[in-house]
C-alpha positions in Angstrom: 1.0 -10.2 44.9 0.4 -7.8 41.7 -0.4 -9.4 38.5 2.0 -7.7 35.6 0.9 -5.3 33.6 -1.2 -5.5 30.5 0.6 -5.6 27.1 0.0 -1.9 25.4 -0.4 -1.9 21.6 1.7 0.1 19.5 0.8 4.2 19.0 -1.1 4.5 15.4 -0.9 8.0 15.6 2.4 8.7 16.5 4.4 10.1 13.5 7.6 8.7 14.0 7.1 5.5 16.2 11.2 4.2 16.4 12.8 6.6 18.6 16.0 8.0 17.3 14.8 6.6 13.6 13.1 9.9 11.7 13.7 7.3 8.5 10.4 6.0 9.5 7.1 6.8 9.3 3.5 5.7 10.1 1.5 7.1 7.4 -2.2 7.4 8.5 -1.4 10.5 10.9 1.3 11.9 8.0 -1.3 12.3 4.6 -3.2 14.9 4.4 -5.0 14.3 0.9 -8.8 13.7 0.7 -7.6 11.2 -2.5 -5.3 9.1 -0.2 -6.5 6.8 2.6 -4.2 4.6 5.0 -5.1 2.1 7.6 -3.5 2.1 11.0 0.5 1.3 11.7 0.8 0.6 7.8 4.7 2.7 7.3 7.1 4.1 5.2 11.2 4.3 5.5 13.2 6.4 3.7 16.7 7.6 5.4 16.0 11.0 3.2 12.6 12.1 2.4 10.1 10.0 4.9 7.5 13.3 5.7 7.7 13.9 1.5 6.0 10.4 1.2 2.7 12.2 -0.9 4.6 14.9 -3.1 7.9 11.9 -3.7 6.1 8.9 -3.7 2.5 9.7 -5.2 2.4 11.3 -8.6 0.7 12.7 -10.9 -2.1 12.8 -8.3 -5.1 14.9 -9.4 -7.8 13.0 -8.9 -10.7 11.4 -8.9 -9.5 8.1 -8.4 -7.7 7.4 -4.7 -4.9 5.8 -3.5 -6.0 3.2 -0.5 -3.5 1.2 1.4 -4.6 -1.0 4.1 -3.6 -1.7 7.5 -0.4 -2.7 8.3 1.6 -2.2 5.3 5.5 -2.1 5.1 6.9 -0.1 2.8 10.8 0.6 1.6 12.1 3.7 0.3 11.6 4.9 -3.0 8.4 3.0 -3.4 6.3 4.8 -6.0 2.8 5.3 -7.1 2.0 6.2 -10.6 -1.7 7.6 -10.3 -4.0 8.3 -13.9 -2.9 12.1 -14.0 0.3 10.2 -15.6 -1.8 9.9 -18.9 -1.0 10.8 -22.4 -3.4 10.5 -25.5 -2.4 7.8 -27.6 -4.9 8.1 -30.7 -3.1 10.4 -32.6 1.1 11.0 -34.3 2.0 12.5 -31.1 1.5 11.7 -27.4 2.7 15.4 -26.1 0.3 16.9 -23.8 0.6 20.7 -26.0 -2.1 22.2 -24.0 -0.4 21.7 -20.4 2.5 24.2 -21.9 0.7 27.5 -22.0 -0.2 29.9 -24.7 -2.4 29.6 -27.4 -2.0 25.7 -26.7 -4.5 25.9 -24.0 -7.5 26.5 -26.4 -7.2 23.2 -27.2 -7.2 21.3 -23.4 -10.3 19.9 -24.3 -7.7 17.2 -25.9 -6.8 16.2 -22.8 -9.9 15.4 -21.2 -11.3 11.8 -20.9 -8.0 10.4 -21.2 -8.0 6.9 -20.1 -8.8 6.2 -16.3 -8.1 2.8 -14.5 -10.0 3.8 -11.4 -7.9 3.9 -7.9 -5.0 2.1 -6.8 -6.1 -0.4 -3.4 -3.2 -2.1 -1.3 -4.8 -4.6 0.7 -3.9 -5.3 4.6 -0.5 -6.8 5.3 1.2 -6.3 1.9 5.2 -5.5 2.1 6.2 -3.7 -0.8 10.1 -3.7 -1.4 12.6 -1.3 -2.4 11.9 1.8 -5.4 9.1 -0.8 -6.8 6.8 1.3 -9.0 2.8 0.8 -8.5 1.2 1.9 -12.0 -2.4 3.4 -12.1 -5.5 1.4 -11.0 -3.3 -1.6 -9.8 -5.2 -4.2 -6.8 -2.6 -5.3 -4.6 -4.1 -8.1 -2.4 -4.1 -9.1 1.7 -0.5 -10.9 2.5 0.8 -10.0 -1.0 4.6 -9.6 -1.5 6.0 -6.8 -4.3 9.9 -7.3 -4.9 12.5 -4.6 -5.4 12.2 -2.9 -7.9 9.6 -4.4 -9.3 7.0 -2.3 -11.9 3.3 -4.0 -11.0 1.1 -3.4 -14.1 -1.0 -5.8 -13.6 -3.3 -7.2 -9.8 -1.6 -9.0 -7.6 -3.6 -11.7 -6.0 -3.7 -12.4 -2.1 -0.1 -13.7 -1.0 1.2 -13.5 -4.4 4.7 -12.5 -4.6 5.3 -10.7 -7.9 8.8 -9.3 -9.1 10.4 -8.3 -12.1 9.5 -5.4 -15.0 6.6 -5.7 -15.4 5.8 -8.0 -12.4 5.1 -11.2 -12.6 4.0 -13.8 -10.3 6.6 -16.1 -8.8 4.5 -18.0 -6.5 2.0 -17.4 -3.3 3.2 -17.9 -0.2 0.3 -20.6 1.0 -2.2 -22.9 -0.9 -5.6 -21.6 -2.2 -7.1 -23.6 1.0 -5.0 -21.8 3.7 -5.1 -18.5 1.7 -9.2 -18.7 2.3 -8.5 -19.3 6.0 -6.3 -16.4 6.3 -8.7 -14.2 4.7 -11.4 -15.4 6.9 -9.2 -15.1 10.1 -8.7 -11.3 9.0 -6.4 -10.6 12.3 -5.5 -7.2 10.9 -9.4 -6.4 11.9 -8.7 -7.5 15.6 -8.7 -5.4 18.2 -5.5 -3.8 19.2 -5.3 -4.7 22.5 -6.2 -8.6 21.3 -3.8 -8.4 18.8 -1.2 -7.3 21.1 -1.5 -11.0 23.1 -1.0 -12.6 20.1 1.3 -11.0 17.9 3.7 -13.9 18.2 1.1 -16.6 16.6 0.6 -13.8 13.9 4.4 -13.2 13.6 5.3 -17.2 13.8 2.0 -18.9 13.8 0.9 -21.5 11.9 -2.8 -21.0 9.7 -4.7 -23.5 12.8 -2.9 -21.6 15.7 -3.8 -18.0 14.1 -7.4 -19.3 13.7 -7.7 -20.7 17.3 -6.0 -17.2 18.3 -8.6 -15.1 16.9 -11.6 -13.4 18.7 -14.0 -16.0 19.8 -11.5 -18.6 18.1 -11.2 -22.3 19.3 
């Protein structure tokens, strides 16, 4: 008698991974920007504009700072990143960036250096980030976290917060500060795809115990 076969993880490199749903898309194999890094099956669904996710979604991109979003993020259309390149001077009467306009103006672009920088923008693992919420410059976003709709996050979001509102505030976490350390520890978006795949209904369903005893060289 044959033994059924093994369970086979999910594709991180396909582009499109729902048949018959070109809404969706798994980012990693879509970027192409040295400034933007995305972990494995972490997505994006838009019914219009899924392939445009780094001109639509990410701008004023012009680096140095990155954008990094972990592993197995969910995110809804119309999701936005504001990056630093967003930055206006602030110090004097007028914030309007003159120089960028051309002409004579552009003797003086040395005004728009060393504007002010918050560093890159990190989306942990696991973070589900709802729809046309707006993610400003140097934001942290942590493991498990939560972002409402519409939501504008100025500020970090700790791990499992859920945050909503303009600007985003938090509204709760989703476990205690004992469970939430357990989590972290347990780290299952760092399993191995083919372990995850046997267990995706204690990480789907689970309790904190059962995902422990379910990890690699768990109880």
């Amino acid at each position: 008698m044959s033994s059924a076969p093994a369970p086979v993880p999910a594709d991180p490199t396909v582009l499109h991974p729902m048949p018959g749903q070109p809404r969706v898309v798994q980012l990693k194999p879509l970027v192409t920007s040295e400034l933007i890094e995305v972990g494995d099956y972490s997505y994006y669904d838009d019914p219009e504009h899924a392939t445009e996710f780094e001109t639509r979604n990410v701008l004023y991109h012009y680096g140095p700072e990155r954008l990094v979003i972990g592993k197995f993020c969910a995110l809804a259309t119309g999701v936005r990143f504001i990056m630093n390149g967003s930055n206006h001077r602030m110090d004097g009467p007028s914030t309007f960036p003159f120089p960028t306009l051309g002409g004579s103006w552009t003797d003086h672009f040395d005004l728009l250096t060393n504007l002010p920088n918050r560093g890159d923008t990190v989306i942990g693992n696991d973070v589900w980030i709802g729809y046309e919420a707006v993610i400003m410059p140097g934001v942290r976003i942590g493991h498990g976290a939560i972002i409402s709709a519409r939501s504008v996050v100025v500020s970090d979001v700790p791990d499992y917060g859920i945050v909503g509102g303009n600007p985003a505030r938090l509204i709760r976490t989703r476990y205690e500060e004992e469970d939430i350390a357990r989590l972290l520890a347990a780290a299952w978006w760092d399993w191995p795809a083919e372990h995850l795949t046997h267990h995706i209904r204690t990480v789907m369903s689970g309790t904190v115990a059962e995902l422990e005893a379910a990890a690699p060289g768990g109880a």
